[in-house]
LUMKEKOL-279608 format. One record per residue: residue number from 1; residue in one letter; y, z, x of N, C-alpha, C in turn. Coordinates in nm, 2 decimals. Layout:
LUMKEKOL-279608
   num   residu     n.py     n.pz     n.px    ca.py    ca.pz    ca.px     c.py     c.pz     c.px
   NUM        A        Y        Z        X        Y        Z        X        Y        Z        X
...
//
This chain:
LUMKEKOL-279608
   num   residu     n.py     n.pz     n.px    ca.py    ca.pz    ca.px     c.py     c.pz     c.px
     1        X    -8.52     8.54   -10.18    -8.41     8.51   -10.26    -8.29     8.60   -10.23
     2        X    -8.30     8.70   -10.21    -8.20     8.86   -10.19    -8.10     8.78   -10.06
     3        X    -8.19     8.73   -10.02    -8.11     8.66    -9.80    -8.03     8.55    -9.84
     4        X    -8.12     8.49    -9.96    -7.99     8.36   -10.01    -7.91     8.41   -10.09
     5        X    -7.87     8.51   -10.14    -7.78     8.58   -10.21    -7.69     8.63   -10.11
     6        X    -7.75     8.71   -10.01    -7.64     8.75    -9.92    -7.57     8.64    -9.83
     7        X    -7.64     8.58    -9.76    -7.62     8.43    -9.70    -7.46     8.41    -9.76
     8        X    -7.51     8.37    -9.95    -7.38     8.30   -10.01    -7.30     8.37   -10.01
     9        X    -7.25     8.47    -9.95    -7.15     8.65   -10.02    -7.12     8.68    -9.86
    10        X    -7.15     8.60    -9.76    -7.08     8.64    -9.63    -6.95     8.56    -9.64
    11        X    -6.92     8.45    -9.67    -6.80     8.45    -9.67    -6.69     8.48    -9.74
    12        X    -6.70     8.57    -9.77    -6.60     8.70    -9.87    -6.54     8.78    -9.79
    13        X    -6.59     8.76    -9.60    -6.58     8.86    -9.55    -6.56     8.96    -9.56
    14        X    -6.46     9.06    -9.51    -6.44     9.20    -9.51    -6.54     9.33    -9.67
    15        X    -6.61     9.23    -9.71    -6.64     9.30    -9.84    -6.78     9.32    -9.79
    16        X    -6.85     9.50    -9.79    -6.97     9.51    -9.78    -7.07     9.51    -9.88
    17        X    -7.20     9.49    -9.82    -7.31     9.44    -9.93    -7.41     9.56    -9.89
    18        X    -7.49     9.58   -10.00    -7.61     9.65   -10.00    -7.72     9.59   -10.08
    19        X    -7.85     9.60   -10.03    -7.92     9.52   -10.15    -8.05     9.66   -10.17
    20        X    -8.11     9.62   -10.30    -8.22     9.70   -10.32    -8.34     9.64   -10.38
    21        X    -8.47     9.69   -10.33    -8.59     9.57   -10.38    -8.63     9.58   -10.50
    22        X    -8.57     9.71   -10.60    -8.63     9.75   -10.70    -8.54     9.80   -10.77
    23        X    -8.54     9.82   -10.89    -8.47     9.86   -10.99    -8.43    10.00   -10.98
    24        X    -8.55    10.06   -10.97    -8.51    10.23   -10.90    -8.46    10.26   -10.78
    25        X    -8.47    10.14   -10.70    -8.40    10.13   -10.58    -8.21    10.07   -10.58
    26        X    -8.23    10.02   -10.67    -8.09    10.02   -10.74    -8.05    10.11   -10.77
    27        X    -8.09    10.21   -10.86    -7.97    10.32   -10.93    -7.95    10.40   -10.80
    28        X    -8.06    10.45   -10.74    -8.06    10.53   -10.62    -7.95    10.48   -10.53
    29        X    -7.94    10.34   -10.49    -7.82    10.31   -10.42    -7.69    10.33   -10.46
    30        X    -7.67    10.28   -10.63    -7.53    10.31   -10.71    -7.54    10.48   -10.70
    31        X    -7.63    10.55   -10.69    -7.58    10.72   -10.71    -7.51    10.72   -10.60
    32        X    -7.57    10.68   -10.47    -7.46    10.69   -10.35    -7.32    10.66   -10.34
    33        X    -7.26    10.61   -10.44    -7.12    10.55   -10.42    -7.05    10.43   -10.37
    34        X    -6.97    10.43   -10.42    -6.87    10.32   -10.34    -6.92    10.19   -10.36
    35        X    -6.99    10.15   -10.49    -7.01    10.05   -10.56    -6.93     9.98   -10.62
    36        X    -6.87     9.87   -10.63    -6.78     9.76   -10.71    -6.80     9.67   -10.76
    37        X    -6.92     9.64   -10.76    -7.01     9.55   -10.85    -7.16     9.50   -10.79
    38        X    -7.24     9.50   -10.94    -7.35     9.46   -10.91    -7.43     9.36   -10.92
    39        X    -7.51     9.25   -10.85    -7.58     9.16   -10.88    -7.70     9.21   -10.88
    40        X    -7.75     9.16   -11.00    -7.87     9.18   -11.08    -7.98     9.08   -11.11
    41        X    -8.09     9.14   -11.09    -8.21     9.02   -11.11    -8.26     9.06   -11.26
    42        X    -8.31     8.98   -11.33    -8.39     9.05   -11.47    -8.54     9.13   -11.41
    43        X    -8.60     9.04   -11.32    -8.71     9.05   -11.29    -8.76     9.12   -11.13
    44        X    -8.74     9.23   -11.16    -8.79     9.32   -11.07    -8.87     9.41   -11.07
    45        X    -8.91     9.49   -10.99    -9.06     9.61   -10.97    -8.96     9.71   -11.05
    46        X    -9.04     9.78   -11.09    -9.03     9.98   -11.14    -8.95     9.92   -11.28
    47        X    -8.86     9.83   -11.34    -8.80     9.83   -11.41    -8.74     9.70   -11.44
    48        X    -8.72     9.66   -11.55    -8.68     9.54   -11.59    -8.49     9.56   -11.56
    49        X    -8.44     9.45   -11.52    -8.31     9.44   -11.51    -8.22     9.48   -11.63
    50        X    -8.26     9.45   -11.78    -8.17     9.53   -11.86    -8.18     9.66   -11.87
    51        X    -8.30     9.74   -11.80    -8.29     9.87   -11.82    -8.20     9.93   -11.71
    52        X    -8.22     9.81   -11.57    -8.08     9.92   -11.47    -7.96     9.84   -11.55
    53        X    -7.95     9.79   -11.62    -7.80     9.71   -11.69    -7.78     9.82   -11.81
    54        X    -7.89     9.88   -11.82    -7.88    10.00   -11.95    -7.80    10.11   -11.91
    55        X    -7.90    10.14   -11.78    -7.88    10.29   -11.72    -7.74    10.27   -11.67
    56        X    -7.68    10.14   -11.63    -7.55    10.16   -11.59    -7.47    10.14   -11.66
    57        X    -7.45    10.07   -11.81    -7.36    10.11   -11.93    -7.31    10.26   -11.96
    58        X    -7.47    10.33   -11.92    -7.49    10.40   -12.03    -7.43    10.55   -11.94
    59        X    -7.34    10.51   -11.86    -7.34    10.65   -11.75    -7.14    10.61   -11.75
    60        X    -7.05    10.70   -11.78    -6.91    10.69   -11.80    -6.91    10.63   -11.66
    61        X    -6.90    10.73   -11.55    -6.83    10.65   -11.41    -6.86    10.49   -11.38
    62        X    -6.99    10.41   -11.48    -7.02    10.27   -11.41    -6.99    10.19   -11.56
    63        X    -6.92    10.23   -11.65    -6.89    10.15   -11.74    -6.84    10.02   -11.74
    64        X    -6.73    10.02   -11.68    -6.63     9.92   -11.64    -6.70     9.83   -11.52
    65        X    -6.81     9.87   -11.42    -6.86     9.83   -11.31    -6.87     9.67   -11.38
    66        X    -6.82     9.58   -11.28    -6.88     9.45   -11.32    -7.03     9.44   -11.27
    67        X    -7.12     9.36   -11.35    -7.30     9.32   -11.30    -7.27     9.17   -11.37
    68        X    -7.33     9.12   -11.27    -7.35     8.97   -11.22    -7.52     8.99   -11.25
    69        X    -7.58     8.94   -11.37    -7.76     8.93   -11.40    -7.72     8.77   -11.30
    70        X    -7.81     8.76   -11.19    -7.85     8.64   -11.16    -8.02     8.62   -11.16
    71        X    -8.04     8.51   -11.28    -8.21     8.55   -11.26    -8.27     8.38   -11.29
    72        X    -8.41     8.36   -11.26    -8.49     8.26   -11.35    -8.49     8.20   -11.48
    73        X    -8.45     8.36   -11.60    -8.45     8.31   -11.69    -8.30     8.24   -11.74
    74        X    -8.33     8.14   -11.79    -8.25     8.02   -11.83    -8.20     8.03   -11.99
    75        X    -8.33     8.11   -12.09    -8.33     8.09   -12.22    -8.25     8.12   -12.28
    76        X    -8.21     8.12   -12.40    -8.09     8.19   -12.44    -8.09     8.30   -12.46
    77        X    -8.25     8.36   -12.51    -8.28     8.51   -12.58    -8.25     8.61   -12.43
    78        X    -8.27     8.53   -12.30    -8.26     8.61   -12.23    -8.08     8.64   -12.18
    79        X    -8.07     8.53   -12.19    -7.92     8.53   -12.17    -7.85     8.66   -12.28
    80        X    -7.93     8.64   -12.39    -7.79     8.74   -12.51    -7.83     8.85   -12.50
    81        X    -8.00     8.86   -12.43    -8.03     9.03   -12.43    -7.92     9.11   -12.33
    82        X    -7.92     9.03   -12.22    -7.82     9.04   -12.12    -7.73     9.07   -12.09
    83        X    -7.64     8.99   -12.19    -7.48     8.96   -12.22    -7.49     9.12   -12.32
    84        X    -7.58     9.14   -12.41    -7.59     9.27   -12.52    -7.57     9.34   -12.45
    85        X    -7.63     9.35   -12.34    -7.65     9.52   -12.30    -7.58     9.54   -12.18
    86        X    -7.44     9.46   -12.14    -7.33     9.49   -12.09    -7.31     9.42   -11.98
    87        X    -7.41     9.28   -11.92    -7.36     9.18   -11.81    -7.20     9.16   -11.86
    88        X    -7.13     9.16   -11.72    -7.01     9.04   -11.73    -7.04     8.94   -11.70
    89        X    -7.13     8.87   -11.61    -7.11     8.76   -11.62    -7.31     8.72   -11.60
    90        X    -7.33     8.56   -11.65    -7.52     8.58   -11.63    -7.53     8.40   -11.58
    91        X    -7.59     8.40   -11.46    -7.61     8.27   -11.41    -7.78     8.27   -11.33
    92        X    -7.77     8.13   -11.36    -7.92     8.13   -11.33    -7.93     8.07   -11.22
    93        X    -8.07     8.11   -11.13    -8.10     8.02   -11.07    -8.22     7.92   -11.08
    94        X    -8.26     7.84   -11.00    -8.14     7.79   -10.87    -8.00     7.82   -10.92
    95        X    -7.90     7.82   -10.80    -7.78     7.87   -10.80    -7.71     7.82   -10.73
    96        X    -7.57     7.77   -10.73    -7.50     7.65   -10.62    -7.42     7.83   -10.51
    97        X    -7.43     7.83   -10.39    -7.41     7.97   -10.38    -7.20     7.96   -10.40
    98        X    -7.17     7.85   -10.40    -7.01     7.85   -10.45    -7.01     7.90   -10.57
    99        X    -7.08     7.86   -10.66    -7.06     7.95   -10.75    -7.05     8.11   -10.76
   100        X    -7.16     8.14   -10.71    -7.16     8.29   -10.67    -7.04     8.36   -10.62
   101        X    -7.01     8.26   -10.49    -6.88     8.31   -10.42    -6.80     8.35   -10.51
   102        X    -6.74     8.23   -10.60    -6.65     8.23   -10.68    -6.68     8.34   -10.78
   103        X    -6.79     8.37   -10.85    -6.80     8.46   -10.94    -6.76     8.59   -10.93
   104        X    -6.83     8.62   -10.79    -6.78     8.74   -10.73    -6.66     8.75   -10.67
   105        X    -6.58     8.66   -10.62    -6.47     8.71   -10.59    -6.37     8.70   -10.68
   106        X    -6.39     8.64   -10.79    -6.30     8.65   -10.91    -6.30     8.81   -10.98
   107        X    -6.46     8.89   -10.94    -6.48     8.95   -11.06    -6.43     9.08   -10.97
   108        X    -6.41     9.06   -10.78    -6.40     9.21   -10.76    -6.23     9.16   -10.69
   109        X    -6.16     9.06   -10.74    -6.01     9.05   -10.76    -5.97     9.07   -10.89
   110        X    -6.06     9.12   -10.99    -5.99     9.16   -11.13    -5.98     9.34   -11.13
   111        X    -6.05     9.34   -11.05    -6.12     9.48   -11.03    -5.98     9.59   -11.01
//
């Protein structure tokens, strides 16, 4: 799924991507820098997706960071847990990847 996410985010061109398999492999990436937004799964290893959505509310320099949750869950409880704990934006998949495009290049042209 991570290859069809990137796949849909190549034509943004000039804009670099990193990806990580795991939640703790996420923050570890955002400590390195030069992050502008994040796409987020709910459902990943070491940690549930609203906890890296936590850990990155919850730190001043990534407050403002846009996170894109793109995940399976469809329901609403998962959607508001989500949206609560500081997604900008939450789409499910399956996923049309124009959407995505669009999402992200809307969210790192507000930026």
């Amino acid at each position: 799924m991570r290859r069809m996410v990137m796949a849909s985010l190549r034509p943004l061109g000039a804009v670099a991507f990193s990806e990580a398999g795991s939640g703790l492999e996420a923050i570890e990436r955002l400590a390195l820098g030069a992050v502008e937004l994040i796409i987020l799964d709910l459902n990943m290893p070491d940690m549930h997706g609203v906890e890296v959505l936590e850990f990155v509310r919850g730190h001043h320099a990534y407050r403002e960071l846009p996170v894109v949750v793109l995940t399976t869950r469809g329901d609403e409880a998962s959607r508001a847990e989500a949206l609560a704990a500081g997604a900008t934006r939450y789409l499910t998949k399956p996923f049309a990847p124009q959407n995505l495009h669009e999402c992200v290049r809307e969210l790192l042209d507000a930026a």
